[in-house]
Every structure is written in C-alpha cells, then in structure tokens.
Backbone as a chain_set.jsonl record, in Angstrom:
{"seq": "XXXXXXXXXXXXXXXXXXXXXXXXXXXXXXXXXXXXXXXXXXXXXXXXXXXXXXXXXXXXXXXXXXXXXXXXXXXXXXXXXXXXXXXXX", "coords": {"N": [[88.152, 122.341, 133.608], [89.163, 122.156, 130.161], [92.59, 120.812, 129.227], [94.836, 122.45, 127.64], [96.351, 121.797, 124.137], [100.009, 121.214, 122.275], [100.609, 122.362, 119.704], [103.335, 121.492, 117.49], [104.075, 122.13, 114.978], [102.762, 124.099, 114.053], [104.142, 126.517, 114.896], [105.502, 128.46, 114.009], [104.376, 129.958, 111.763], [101.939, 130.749, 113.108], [102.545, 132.188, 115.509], [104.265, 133.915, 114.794], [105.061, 136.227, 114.233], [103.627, 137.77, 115.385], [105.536, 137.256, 118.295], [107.622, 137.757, 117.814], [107.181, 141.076, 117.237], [106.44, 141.549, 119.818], [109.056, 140.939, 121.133], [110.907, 142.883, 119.436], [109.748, 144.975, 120.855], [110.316, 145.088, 123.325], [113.039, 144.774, 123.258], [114.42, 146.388, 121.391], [115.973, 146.118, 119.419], [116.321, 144.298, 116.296], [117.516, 142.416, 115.056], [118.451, 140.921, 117.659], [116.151, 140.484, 118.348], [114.85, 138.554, 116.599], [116.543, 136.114, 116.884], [115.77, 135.841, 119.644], [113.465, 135.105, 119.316], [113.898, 132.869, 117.916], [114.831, 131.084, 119.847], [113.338, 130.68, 121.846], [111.426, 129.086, 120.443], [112.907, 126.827, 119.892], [113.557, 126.024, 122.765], [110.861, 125.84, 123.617], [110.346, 123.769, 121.884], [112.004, 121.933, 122.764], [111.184, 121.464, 125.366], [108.673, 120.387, 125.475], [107.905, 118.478, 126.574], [107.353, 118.494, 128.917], [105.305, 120.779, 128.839], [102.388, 121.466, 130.557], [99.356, 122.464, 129.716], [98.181, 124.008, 131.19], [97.897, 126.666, 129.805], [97.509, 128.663, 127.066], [99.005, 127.143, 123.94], [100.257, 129.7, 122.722], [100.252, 131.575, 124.822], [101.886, 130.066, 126.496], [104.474, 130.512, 125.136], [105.29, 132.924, 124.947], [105.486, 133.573, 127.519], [107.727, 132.219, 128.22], [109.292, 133.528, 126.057], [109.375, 135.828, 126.879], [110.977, 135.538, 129.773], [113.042, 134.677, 128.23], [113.657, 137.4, 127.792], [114.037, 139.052, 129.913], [116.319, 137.607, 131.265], [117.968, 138.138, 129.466], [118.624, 141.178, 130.096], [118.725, 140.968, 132.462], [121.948, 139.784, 132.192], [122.635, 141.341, 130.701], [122.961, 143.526, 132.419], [124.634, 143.022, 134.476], [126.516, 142.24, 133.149], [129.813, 141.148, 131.739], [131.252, 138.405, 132.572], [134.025, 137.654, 134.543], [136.761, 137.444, 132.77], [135.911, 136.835, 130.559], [136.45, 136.625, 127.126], [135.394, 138.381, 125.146], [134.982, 140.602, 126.954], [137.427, 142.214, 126.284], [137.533, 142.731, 124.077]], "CA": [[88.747, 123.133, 132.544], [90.164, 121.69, 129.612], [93.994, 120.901, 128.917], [95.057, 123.111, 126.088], [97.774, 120.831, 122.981], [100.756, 121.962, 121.525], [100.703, 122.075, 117.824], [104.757, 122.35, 117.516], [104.099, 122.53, 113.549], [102.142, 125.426, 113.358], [104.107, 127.631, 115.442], [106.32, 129.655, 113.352], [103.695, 130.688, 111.605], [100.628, 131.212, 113.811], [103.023, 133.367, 116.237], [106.265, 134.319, 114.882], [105.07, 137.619, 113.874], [103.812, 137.83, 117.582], [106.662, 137.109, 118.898], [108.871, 139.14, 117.298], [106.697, 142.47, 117.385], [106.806, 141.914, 121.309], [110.564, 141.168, 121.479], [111.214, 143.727, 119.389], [108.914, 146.423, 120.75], [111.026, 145.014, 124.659], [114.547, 145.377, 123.499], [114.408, 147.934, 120.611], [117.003, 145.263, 118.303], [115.586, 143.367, 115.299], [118.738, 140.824, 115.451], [118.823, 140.407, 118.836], [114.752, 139.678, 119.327], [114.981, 137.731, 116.128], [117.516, 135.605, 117.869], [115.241, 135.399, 121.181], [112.223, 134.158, 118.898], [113.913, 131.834, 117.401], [115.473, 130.495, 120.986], [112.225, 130.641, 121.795], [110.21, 127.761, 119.788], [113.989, 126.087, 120.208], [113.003, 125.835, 123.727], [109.444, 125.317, 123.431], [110.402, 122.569, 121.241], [112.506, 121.026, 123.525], [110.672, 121.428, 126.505], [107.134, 120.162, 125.275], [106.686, 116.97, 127.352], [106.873, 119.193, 129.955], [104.155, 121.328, 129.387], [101.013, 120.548, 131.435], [98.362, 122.237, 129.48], [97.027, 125.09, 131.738], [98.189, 127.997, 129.252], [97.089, 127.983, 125.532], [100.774, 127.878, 123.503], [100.407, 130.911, 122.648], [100.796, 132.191, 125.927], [103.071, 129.829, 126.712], [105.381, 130.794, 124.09], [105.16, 134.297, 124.891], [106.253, 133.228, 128.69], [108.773, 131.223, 127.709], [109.685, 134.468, 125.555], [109.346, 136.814, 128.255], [111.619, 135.023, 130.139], [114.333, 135.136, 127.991], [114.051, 138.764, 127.384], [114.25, 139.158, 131.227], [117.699, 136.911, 131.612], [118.848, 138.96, 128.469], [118.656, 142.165, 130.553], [119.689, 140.434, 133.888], [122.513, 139.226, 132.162], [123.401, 142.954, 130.202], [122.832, 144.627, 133.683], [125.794, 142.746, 135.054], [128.365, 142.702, 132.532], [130.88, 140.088, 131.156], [131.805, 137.166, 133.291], [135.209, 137.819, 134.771], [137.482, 136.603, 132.067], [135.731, 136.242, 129.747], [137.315, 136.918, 126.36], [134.654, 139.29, 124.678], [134.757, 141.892, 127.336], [138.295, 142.788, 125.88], [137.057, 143.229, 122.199]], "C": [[89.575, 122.223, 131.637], [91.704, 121.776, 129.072], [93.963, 121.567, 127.93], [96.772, 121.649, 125.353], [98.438, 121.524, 122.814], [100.73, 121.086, 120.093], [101.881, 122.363, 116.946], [105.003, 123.262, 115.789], [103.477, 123.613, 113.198], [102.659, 126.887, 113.86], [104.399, 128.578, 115.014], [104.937, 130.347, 112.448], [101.771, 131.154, 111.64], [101.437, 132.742, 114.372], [104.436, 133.887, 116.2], [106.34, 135.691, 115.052], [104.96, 138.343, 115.001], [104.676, 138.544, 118.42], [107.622, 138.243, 119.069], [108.623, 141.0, 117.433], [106.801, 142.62, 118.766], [108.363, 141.943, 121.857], [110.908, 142.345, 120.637], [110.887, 145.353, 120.07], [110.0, 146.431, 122.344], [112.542, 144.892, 124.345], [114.887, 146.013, 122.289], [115.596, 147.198, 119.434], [116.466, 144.231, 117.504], [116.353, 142.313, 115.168], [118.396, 140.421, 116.591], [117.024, 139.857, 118.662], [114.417, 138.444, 117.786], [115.935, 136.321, 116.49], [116.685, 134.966, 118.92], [114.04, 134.656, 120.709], [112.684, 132.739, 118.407], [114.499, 130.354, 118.812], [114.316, 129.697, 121.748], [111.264, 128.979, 121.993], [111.422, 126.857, 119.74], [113.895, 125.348, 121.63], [111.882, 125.214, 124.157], [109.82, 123.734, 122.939], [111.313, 121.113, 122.13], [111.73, 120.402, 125.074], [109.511, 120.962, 126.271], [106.627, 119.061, 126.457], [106.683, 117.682, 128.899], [105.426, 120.682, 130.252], [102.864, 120.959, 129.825], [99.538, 121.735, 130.635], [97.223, 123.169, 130.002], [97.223, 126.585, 131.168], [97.772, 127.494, 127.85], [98.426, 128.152, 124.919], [100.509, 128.921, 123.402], [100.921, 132.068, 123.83], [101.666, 131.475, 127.022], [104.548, 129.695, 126.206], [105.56, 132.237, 124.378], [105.587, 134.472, 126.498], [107.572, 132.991, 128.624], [109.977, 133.234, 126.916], [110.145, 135.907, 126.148], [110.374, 136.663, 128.989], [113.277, 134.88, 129.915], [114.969, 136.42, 127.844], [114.59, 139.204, 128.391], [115.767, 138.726, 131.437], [118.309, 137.839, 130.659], [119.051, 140.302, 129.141], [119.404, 142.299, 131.262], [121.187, 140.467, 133.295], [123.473, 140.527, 131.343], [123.737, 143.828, 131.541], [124.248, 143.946, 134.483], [127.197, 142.507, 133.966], [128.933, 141.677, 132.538], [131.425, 139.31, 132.411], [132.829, 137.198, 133.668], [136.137, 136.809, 134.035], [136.489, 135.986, 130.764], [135.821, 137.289, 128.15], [136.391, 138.19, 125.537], [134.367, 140.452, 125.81], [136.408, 142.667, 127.3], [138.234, 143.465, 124.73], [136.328, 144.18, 122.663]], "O": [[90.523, 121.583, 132.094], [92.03, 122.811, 128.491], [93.023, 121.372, 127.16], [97.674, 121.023, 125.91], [98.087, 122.686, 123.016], [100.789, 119.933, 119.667], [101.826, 123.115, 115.973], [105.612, 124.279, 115.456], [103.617, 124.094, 112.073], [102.158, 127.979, 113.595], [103.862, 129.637, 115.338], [104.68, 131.507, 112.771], [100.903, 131.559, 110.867], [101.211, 133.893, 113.997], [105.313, 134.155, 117.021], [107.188, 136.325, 115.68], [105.704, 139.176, 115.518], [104.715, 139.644, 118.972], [108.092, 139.069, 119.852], [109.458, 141.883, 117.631], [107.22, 143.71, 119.155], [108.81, 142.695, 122.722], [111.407, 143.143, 121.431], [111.465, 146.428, 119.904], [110.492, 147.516, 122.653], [113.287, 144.921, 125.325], [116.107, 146.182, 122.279], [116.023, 147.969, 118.575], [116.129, 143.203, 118.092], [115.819, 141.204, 115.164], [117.916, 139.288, 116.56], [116.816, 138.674, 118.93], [113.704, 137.475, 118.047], [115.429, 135.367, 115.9], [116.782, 133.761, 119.15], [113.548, 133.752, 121.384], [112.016, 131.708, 118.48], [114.514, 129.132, 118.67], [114.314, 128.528, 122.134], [110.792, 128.252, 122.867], [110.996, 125.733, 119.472], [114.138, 124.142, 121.67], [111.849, 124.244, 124.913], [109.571, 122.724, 123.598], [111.229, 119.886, 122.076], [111.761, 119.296, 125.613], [108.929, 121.175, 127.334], [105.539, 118.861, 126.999], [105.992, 117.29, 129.84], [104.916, 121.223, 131.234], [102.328, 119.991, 129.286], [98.543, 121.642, 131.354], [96.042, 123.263, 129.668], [96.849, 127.569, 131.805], [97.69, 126.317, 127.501], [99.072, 129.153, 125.229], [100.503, 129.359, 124.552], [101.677, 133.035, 123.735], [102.072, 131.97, 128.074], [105.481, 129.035, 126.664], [106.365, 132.656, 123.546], [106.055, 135.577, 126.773], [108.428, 133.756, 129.069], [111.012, 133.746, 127.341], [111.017, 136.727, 125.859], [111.01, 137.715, 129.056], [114.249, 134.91, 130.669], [116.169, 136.685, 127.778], [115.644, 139.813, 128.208], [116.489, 139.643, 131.828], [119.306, 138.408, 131.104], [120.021, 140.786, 128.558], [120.376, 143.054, 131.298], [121.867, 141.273, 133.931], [124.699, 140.622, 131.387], [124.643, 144.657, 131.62], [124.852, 144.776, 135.163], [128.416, 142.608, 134.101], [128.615, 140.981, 133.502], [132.112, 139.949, 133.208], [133.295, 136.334, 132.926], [136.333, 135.659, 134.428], [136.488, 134.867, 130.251], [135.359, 138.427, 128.073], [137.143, 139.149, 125.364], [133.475, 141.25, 125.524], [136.665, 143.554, 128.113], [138.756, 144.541, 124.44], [135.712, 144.917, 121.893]]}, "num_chains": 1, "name": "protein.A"}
C-alpha cells in the first residue's frame, strides 16, 4: 500500500470548509470550532515529520480535529482548574 504526502500548502483550502462544517455541526459554536480548525492545521503543521503516511491528510486532519473536539468536552465536563482565575468571572 502506498504512503499517502502531506501537502501543508493546500490545506486551508482543500479542507477548511470540511473542517469547520464538522466542528461546527460537533459543538454547535462558530467561534469556538473556528478556533479548533484553526488549532488544527497549527498542529498538523507542527506535527508533520511525524506523520507516517497510513491516513490520506484529509483524514488525518479530521483526527487530529476530532481529537481536539473530544479534550474540548473532556475538559468542559470537568470544570475550571482549582484556582484558576476565570472560574471567578
């Protein structure tokens, strides 16, 4: 089976629109999943020499994306960090 490339330059707009229609459609906020797309290909972009090639980007951008939506939940479902200054505001 062949390796799939990343093509970091084409991502925003092969799959932004993607992106964003699935983060938005999984947490119902056009800031917030605008935010998670852009964290996203921030990620992606950082992380490239680590990908190996057995997902096409696309669906490893959409992992990757998944992923954060998941920690964003985890991380609503428990609530402010003891002490930490925004769960007074």
């Amino acid at each position: 089976m062949a390796k799939h490339q990343l093509f970091p330059d084409t991502w925003i707009d092969k799959y932004s629109d993607q992106l964003l229609g699935y983060a938005v459609t999984s947490l119902r906020d056009r800031d917030t999943a605008k935010d998670m797309v852009q964290e996203t290909f921030f990620i992606a972009l950082r992380s490239k020499e680590n990908y190996r090639g057995e997902l096409s980007e696309k669906n490893w951008l959409f992992l990757i994306l998944r992923s954060r939506i998941l920690d964003y939940f985890k991380k609503k479902k428990e609530g402010p960090a003891p002490g930490d200054a925004s769960a007074t505001t």
